[in-house]
PDBQT receptor file of N, H, CA, C and O in Angstrom, charges set to zero:
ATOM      1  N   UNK A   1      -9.847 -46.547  23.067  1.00  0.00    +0.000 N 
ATOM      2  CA  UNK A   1      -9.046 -45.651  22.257  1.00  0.00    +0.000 C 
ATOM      3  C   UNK A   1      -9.559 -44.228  22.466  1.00  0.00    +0.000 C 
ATOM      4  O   UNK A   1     -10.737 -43.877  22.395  1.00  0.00    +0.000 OA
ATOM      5  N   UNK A   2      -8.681 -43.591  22.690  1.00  0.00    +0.000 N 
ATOM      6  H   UNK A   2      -7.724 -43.876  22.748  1.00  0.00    +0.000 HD
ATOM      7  CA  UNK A   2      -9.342 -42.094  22.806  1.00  0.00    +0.000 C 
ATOM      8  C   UNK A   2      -8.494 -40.983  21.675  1.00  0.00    +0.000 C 
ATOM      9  O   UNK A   2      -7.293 -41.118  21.442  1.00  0.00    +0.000 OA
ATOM     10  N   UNK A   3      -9.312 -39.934  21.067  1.00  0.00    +0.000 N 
ATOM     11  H   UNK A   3     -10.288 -39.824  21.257  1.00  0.00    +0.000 HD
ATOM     12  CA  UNK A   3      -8.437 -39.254  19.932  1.00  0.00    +0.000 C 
ATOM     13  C   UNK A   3      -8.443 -37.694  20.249  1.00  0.00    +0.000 C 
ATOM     14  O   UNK A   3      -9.240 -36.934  19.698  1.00  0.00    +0.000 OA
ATOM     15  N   UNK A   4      -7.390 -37.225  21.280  1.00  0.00    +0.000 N 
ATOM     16  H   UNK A   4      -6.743 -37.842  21.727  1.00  0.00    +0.000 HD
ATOM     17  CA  UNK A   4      -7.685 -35.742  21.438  1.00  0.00    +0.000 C 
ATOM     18  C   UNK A   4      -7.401 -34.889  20.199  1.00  0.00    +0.000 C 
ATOM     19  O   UNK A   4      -6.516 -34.931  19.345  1.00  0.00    +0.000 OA
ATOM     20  N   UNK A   5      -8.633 -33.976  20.435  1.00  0.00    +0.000 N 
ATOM     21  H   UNK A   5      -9.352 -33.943  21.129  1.00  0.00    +0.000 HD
ATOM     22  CA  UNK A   5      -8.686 -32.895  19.298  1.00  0.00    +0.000 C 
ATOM     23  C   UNK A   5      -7.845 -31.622  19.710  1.00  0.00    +0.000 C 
ATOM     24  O   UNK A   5      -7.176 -30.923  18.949  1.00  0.00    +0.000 OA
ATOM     25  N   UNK A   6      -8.033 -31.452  21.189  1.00  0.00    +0.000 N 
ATOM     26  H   UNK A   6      -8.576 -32.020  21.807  1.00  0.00    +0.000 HD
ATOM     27  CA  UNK A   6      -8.116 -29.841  21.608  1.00  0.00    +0.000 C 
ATOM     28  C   UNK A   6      -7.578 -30.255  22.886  1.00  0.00    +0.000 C 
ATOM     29  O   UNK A   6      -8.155 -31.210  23.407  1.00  0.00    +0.000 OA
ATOM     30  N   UNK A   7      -6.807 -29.854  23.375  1.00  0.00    +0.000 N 
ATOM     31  H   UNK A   7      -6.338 -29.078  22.952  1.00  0.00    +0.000 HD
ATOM     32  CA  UNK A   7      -6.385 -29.652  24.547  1.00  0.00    +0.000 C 
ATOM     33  C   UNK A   7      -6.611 -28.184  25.460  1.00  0.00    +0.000 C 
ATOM     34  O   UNK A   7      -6.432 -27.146  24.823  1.00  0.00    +0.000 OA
ATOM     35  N   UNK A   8      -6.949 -28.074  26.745  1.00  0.00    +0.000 N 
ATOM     36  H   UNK A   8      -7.094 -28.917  27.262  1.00  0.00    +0.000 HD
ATOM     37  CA  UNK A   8      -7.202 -27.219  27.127  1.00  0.00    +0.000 C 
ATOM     38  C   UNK A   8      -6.250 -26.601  28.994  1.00  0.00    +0.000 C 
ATOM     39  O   UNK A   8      -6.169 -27.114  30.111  1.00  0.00    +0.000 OA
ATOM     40  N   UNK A   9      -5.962 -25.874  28.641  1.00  0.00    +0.000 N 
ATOM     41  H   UNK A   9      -6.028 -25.458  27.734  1.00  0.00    +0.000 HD
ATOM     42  CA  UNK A   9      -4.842 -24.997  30.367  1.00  0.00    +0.000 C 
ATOM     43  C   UNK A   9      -6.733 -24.892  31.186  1.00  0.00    +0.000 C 
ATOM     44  O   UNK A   9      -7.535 -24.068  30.747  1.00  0.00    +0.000 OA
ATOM     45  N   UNK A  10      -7.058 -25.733  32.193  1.00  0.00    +0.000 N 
ATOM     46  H   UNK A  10      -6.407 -26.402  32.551  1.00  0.00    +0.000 HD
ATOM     47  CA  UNK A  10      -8.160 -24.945  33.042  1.00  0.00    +0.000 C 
ATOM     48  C   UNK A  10      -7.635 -24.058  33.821  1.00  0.00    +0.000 C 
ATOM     49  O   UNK A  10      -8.476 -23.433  34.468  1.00  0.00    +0.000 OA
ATOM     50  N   UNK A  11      -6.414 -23.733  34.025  1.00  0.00    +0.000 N 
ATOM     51  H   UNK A  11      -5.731 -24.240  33.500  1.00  0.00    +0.000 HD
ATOM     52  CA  UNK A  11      -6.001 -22.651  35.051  1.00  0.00    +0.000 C 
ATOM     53  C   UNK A  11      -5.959 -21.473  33.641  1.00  0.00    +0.000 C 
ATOM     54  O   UNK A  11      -5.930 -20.378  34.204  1.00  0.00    +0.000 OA
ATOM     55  N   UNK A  12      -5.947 -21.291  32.515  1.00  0.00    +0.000 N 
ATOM     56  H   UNK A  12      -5.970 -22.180  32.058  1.00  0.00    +0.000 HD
ATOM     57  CA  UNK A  12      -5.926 -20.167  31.686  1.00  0.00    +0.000 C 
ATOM     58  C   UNK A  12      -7.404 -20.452  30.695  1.00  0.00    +0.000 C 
ATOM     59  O   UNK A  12      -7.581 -19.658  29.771  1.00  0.00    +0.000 OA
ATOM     60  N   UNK A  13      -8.078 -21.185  30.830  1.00  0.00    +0.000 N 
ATOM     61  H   UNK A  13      -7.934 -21.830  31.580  1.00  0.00    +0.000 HD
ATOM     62  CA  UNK A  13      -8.888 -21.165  29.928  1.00  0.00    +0.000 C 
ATOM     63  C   UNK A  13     -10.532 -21.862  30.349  1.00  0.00    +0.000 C 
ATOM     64  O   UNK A  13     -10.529 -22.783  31.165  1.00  0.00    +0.000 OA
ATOM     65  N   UNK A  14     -11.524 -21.519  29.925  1.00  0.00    +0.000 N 
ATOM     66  H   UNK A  14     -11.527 -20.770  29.261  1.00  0.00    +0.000 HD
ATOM     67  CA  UNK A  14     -12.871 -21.716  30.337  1.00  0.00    +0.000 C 
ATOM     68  C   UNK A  14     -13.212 -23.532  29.730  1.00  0.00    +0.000 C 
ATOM     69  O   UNK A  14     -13.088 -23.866  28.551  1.00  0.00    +0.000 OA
ATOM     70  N   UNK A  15     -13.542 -24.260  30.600  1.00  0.00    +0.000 N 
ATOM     71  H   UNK A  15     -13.642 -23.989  31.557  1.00  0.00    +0.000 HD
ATOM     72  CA  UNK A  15     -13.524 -26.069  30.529  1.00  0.00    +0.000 C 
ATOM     73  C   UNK A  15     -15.152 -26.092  30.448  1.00  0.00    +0.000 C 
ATOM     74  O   UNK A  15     -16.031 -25.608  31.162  1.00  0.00    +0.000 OA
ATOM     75  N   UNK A  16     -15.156 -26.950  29.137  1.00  0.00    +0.000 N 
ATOM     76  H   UNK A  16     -14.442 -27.343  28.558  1.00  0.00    +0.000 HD
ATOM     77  CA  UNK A  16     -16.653 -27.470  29.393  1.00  0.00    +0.000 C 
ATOM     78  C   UNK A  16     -16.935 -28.002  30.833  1.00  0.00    +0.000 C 
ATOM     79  O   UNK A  16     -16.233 -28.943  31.204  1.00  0.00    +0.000 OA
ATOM     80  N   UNK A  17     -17.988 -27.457  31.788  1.00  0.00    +0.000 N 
ATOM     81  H   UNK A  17     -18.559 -26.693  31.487  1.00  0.00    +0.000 HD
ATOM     82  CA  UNK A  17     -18.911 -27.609  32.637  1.00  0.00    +0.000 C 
ATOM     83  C   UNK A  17     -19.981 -28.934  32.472  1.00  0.00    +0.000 C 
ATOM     84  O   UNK A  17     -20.573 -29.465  31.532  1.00  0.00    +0.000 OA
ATOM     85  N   UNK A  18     -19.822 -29.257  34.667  1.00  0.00    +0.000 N 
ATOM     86  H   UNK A  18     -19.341 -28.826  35.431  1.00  0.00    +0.000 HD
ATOM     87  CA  UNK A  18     -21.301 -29.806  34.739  1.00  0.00    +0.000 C 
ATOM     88  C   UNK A  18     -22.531 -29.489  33.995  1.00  0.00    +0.000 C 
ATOM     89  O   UNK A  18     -23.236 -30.271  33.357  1.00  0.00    +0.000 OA
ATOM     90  N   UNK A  19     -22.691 -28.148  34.184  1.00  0.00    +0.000 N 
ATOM     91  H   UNK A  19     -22.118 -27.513  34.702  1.00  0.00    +0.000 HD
ATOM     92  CA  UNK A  19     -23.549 -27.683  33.990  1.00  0.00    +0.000 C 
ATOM     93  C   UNK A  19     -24.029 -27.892  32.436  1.00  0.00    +0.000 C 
ATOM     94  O   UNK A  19     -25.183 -28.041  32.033  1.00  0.00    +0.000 OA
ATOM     95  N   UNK A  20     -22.696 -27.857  31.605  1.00  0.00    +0.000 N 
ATOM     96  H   UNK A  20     -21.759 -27.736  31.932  1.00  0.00    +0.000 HD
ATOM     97  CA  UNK A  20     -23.506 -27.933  30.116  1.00  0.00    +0.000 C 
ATOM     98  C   UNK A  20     -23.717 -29.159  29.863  1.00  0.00    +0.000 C 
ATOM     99  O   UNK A  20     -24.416 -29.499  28.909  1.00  0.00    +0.000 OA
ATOM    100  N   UNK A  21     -23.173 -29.972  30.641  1.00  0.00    +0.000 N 
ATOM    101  H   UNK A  21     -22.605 -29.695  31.416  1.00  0.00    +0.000 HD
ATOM    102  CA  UNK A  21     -23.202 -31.909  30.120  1.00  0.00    +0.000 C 
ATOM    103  C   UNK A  21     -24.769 -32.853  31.430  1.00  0.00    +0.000 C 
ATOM    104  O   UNK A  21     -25.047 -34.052  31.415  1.00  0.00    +0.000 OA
ATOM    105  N   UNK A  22     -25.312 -31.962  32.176  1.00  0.00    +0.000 N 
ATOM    106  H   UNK A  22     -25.087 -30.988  32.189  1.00  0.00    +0.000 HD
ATOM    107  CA  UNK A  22     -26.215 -32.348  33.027  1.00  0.00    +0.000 C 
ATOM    108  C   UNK A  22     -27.408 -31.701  32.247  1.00  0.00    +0.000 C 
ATOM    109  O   UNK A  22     -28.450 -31.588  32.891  1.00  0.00    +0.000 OA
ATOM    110  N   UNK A  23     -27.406 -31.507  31.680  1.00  0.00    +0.000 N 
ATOM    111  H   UNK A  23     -26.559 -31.599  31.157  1.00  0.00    +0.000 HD
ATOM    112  CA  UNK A  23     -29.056 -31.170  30.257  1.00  0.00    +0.000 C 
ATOM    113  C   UNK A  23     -29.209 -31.633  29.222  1.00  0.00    +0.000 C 
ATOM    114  O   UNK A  23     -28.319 -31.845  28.398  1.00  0.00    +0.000 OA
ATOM    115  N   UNK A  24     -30.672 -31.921  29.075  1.00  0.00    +0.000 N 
ATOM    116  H   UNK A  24     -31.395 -31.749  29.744  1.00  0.00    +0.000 HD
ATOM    117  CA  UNK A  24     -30.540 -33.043  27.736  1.00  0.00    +0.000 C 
ATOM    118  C   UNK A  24     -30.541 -34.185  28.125  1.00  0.00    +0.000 C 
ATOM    119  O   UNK A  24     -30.828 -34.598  29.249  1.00  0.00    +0.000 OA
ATOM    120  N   UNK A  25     -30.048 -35.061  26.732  1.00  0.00    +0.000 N 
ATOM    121  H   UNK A  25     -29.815 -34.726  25.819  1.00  0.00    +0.000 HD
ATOM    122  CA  UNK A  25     -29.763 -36.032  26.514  1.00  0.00    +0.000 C 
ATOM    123  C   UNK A  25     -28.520 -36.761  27.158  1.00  0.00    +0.000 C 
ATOM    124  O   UNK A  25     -28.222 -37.955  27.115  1.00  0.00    +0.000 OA
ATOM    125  N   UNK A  26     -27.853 -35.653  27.795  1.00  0.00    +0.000 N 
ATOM    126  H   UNK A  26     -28.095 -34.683  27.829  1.00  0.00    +0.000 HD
ATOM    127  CA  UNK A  26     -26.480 -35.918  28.087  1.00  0.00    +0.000 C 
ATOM    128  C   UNK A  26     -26.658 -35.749  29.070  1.00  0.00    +0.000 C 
ATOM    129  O   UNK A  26     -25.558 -35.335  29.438  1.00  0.00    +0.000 OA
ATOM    130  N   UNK A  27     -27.499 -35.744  30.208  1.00  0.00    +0.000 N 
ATOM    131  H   UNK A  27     -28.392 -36.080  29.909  1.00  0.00    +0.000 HD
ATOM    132  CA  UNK A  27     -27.912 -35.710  31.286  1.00  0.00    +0.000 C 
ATOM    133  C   UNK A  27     -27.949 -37.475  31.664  1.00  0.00    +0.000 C 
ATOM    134  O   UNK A  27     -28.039 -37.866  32.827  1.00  0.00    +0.000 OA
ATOM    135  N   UNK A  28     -27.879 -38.256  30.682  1.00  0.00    +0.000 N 
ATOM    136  H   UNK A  28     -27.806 -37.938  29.737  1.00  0.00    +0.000 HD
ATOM    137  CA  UNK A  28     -28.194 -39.513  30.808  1.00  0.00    +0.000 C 
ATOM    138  C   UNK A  28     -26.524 -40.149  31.076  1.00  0.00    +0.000 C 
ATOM    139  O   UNK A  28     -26.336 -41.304  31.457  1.00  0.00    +0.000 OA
ATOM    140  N   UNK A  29     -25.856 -39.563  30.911  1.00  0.00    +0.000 N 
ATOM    141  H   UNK A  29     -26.010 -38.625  30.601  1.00  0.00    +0.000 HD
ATOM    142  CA  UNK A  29     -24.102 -40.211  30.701  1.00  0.00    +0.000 C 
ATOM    143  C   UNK A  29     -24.200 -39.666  32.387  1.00  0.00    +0.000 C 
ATOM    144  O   UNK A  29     -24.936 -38.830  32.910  1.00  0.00    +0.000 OA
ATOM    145  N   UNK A  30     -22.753 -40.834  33.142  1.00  0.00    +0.000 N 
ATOM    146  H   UNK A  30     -22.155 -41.514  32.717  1.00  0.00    +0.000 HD
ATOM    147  CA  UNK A  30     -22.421 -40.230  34.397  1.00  0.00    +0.000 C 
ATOM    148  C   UNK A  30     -21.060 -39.559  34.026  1.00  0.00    +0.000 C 
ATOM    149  O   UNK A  30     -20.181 -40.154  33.402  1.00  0.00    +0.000 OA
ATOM    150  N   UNK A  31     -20.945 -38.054  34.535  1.00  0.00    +0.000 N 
ATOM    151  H   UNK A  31     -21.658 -37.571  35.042  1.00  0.00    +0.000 HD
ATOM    152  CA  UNK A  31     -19.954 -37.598  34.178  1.00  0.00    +0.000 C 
ATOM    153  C   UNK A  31     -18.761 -37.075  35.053  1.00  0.00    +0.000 C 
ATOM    154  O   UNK A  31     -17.859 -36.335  34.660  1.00  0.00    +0.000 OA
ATOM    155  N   UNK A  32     -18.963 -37.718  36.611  1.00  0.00    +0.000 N 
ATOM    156  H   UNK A  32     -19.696 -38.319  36.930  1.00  0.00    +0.000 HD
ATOM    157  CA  UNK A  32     -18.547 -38.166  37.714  1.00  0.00    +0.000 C 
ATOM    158  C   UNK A  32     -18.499 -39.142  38.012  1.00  0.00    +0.000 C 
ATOM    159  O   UNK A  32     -19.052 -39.115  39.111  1.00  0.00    +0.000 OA
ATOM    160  N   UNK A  33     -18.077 -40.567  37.740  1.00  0.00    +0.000 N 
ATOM    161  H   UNK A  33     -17.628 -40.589  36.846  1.00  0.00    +0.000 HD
ATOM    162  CA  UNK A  33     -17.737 -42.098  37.773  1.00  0.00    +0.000 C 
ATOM    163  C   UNK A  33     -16.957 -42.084  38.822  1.00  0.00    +0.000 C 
ATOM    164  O   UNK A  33     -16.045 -41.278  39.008  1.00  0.00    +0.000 OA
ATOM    165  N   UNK A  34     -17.404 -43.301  39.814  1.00  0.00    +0.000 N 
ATOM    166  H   UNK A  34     -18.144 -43.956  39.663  1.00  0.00    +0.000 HD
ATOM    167  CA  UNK A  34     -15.926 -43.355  40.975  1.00  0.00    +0.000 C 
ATOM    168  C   UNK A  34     -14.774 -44.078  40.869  1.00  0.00    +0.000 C 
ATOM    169  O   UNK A  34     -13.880 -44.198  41.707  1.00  0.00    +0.000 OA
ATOM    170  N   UNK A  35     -14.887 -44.696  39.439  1.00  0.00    +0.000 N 
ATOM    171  H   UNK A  35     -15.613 -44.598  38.758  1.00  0.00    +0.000 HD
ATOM    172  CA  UNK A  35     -14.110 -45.284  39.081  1.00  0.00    +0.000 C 
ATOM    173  C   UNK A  35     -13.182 -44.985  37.248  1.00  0.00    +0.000 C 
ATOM    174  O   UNK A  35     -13.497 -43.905  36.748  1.00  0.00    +0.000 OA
ATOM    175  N   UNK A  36     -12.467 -45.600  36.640  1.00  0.00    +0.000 N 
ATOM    176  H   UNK A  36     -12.210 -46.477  37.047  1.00  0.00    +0.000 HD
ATOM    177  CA  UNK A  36     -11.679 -45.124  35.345  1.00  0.00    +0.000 C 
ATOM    178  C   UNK A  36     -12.412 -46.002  34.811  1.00  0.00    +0.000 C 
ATOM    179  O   UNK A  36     -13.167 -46.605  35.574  1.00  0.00    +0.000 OA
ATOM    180  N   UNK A  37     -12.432 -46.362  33.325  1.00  0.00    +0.000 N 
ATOM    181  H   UNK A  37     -11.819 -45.872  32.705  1.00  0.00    +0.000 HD
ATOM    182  CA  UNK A  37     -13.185 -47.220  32.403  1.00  0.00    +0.000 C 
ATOM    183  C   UNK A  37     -14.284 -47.517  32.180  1.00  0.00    +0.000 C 
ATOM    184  O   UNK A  37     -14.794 -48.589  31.855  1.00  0.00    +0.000 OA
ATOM    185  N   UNK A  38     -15.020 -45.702  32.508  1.00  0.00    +0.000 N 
ATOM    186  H   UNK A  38     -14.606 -44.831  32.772  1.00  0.00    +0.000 HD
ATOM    187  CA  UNK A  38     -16.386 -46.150  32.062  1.00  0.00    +0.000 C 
ATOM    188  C   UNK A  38     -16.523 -45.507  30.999  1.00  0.00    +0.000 C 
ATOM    189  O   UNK A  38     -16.068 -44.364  31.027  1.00  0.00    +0.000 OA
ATOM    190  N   UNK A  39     -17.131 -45.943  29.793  1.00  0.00    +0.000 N 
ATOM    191  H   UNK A  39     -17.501 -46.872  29.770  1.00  0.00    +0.000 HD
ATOM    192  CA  UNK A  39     -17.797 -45.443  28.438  1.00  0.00    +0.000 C 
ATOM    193  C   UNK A  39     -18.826 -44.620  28.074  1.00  0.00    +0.000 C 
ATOM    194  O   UNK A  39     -19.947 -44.878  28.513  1.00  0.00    +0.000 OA
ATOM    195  N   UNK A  40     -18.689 -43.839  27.479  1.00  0.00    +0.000 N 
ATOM    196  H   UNK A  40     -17.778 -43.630  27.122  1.00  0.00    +0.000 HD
ATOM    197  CA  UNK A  40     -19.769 -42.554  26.951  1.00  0.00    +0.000 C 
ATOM    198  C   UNK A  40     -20.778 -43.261  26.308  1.00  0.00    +0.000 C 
ATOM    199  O   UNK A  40     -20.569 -43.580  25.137  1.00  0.00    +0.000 OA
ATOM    200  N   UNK A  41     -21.682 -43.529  26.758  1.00  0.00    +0.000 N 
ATOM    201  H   UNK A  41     -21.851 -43.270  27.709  1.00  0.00    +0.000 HD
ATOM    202  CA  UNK A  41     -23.202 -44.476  25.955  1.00  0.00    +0.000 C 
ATOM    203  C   UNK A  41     -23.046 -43.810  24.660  1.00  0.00    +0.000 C 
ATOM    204  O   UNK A  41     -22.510 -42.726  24.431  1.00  0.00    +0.000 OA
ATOM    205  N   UNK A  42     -23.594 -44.620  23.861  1.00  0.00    +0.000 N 
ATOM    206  H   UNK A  42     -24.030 -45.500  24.047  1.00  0.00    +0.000 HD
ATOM    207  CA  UNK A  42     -23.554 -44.487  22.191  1.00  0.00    +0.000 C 
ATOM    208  C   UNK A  42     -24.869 -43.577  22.223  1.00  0.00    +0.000 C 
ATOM    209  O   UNK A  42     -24.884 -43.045  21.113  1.00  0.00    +0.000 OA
ATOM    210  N   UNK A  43     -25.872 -43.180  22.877  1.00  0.00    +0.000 N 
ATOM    211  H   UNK A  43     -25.859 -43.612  23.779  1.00  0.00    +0.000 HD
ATOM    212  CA  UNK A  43     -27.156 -42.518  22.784  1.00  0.00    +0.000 C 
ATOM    213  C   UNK A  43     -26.478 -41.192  23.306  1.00  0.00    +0.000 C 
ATOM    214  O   UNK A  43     -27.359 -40.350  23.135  1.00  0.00    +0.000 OA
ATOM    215  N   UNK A  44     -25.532 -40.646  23.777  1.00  0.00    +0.000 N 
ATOM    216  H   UNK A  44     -24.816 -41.330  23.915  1.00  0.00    +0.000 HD
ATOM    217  CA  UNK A  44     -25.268 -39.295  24.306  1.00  0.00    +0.000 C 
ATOM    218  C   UNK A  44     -23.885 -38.605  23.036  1.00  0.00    +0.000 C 
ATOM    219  O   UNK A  44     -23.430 -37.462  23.084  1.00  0.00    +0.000 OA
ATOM    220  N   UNK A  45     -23.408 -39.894  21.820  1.00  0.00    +0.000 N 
ATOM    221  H   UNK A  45     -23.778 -40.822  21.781  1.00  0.00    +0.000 HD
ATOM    222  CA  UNK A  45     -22.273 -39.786  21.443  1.00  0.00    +0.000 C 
ATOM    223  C   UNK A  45     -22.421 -38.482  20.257  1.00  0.00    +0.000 C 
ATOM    224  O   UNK A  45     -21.393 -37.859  19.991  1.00  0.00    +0.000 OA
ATOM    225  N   UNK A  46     -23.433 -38.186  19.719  1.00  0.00    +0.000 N 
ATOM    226  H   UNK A  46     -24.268 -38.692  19.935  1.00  0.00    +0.000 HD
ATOM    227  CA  UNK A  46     -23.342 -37.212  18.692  1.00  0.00    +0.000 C 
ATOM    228  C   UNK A  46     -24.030 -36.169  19.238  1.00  0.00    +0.000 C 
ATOM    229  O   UNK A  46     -24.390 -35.430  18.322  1.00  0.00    +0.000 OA
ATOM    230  N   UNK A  47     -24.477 -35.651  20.596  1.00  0.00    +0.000 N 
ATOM    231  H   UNK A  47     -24.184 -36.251  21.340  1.00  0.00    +0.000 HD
ATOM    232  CA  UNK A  47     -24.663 -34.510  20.990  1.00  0.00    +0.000 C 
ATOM    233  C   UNK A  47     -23.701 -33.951  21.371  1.00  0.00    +0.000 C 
ATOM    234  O   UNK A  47     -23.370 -32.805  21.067  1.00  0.00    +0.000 OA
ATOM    235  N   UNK A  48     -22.899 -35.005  22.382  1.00  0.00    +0.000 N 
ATOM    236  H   UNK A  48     -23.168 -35.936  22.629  1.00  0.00    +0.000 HD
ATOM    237  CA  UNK A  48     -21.556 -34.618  23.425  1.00  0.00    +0.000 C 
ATOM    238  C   UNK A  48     -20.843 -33.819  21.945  1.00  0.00    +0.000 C 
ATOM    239  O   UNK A  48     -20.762 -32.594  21.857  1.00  0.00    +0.000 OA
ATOM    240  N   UNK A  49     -20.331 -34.853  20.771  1.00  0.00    +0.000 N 
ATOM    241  H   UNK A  49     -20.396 -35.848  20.843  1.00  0.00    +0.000 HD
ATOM    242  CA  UNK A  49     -19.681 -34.009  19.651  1.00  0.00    +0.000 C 
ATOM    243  C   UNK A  49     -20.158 -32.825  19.339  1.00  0.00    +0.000 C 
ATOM    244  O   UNK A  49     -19.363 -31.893  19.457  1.00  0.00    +0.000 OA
ATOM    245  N   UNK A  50     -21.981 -32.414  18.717  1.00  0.00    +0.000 N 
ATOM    246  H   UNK A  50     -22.627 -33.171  18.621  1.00  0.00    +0.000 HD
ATOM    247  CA  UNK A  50     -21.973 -31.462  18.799  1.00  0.00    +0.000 C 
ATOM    248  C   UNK A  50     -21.408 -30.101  19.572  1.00  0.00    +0.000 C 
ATOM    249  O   UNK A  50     -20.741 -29.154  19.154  1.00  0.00    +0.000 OA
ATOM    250  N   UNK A  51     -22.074 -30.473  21.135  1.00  0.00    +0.000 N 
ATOM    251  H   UNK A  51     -22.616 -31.242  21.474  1.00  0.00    +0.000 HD
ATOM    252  CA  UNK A  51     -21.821 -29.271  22.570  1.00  0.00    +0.000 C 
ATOM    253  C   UNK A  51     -20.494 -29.156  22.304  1.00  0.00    +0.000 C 
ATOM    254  O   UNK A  51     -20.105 -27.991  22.217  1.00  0.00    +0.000 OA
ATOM    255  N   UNK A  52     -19.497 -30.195  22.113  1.00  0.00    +0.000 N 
ATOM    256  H   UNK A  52     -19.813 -31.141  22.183  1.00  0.00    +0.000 HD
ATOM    257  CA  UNK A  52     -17.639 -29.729  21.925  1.00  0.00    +0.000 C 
ATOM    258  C   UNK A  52     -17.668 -29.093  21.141  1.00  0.00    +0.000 C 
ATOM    259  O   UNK A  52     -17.128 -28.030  21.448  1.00  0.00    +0.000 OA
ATOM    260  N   UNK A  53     -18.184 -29.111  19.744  1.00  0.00    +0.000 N 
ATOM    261  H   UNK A  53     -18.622 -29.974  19.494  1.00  0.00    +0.000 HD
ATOM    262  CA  UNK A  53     -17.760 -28.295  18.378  1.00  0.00    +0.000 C 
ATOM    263  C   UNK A  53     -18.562 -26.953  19.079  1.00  0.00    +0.000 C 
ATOM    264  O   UNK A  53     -17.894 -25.926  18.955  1.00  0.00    +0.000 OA
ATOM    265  N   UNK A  54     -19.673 -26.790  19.686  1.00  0.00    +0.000 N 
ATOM    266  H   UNK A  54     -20.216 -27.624  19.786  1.00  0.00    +0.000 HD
ATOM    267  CA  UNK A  54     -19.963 -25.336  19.209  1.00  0.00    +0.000 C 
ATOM    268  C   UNK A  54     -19.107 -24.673  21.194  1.00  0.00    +0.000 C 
ATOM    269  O   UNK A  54     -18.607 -23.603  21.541  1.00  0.00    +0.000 OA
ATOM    270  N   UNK A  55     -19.273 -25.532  21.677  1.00  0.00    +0.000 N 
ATOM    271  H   UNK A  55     -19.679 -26.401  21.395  1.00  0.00    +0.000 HD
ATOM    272  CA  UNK A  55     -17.806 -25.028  22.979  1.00  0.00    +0.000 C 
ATOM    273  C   UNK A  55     -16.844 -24.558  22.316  1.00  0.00    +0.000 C 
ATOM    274  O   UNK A  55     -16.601 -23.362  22.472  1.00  0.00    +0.000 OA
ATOM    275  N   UNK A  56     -15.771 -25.581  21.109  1.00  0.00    +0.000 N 
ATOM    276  H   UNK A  56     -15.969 -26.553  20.981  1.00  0.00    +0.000 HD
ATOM    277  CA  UNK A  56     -14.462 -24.968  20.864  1.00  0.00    +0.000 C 
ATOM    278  C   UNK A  56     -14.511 -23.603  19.472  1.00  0.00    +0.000 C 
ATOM    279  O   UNK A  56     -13.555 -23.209  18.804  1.00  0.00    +0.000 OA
ATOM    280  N   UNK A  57     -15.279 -23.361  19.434  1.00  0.00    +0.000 N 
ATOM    281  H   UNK A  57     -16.056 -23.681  19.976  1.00  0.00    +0.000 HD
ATOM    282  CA  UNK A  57     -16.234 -22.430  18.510  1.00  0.00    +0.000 C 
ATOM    283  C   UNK A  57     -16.443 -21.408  19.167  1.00  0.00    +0.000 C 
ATOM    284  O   UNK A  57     -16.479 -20.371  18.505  1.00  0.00    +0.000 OA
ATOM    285  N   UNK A  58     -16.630 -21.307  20.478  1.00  0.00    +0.000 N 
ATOM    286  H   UNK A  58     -16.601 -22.149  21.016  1.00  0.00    +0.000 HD
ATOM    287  CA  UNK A  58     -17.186 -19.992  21.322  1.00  0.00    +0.000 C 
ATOM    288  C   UNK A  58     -16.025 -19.451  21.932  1.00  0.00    +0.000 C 
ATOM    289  O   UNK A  58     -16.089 -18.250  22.193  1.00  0.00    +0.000 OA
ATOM    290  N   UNK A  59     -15.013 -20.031  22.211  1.00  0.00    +0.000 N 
ATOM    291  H   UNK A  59     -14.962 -21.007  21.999  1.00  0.00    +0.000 HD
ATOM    292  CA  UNK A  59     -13.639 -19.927  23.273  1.00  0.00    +0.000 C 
ATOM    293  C   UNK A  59     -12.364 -19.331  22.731  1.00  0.00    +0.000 C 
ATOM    294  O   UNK A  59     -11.370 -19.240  23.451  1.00  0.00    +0.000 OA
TER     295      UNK A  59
């Protein structure tokens, strides 16, 4: 199940980055899969929320 909050234009607007999801704790999730149906580990799930809230906060 997935529940979008925020939708985002990357051709008009700045997209959470490698770069902010490869540090940390969240360095531990793959965020390049070669495949569809892989799951956000439950150990990366309330930072990833944080980094979104203070991303859609800055933009």
């Amino acid at each position: 199940m997935i529940d979008f909050d925020t939708l985002l234009n990357p051709e008009k607007e700045k997209i959470l980055g490698l770069d902010i999801l490869q540090h940390g704790i969240l360095a531990n999730q793959i965020w390049t899969p070669r495949a569809s149906g892989v799951l956000i580990k439950h150990e990366v799930v309330n930072e990833l929320e944080q980094v979104w809230a203070n991303f859609i906060k800055l933009r």
